[in-house]
N, C-alpha and C positions, 0 to 999 in steps of 0.2 A: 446461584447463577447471577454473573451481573444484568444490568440493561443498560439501553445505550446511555443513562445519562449517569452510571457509575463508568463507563470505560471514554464516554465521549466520543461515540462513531454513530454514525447515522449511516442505517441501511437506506437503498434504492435500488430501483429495477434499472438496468442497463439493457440496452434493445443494440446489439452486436449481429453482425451479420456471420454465417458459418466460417468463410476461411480466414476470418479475422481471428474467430473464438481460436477455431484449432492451433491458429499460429500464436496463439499467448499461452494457449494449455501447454503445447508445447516447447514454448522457451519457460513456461514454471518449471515444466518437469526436468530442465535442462539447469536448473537452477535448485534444484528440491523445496519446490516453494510451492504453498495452493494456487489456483487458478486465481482467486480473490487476495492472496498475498502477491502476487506478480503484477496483477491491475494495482492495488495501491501502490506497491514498489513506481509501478512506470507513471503514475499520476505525481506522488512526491515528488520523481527526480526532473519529470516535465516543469512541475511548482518550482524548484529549487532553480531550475537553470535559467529561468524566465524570471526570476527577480522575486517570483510574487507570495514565494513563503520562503521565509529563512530557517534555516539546518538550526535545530535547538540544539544545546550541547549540556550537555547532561552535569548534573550541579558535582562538585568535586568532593570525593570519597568521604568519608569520617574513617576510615580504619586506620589507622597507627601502628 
C-alpha cells in the first residue's frame, strides 16, 4: 500500500456545505470521475488558469 510520501498527496478535511457537495458529486458522475477525482480535477484547472501551477508534460517515450 502506498503513503502519502511514496505518491506525494497530502490528505485534509474539506468542510463543504450540502448543495455545493451534491453539485460536484454530480458533475463527477457526469464525468465518471470520484467525488475526490473531480475536486482535484477543478482545483488543478483553477491552479492552471491562474498562472499559479504549470501543466507538467510528461518526459517523451523511450519506445522505438
Amino acid at each position: 500500500m502506498a503513503t502519502e510520501k511514496d505518491n506525494k498527496t497530502k490528505s485534509f478535511v474539506l468542510r463543504i456545505d450540502a448543495k455545493t457537495m451534491a453539485a460536484v458529486e454530480a458533475w463527477a458522475a457526469d464525468e465518471f470521475r470520484s467525488t475526490n477525482g473531480q475536486l482535484q480535477w477543478i482545483i488543478a484547472e483553477a491552479l492552471h488558469r491562474s498562472g499559479r501551477l504549470k501543466k507538467t508534460i510528461p518526459p517523451p517515450s523511450t519506445d522505438k
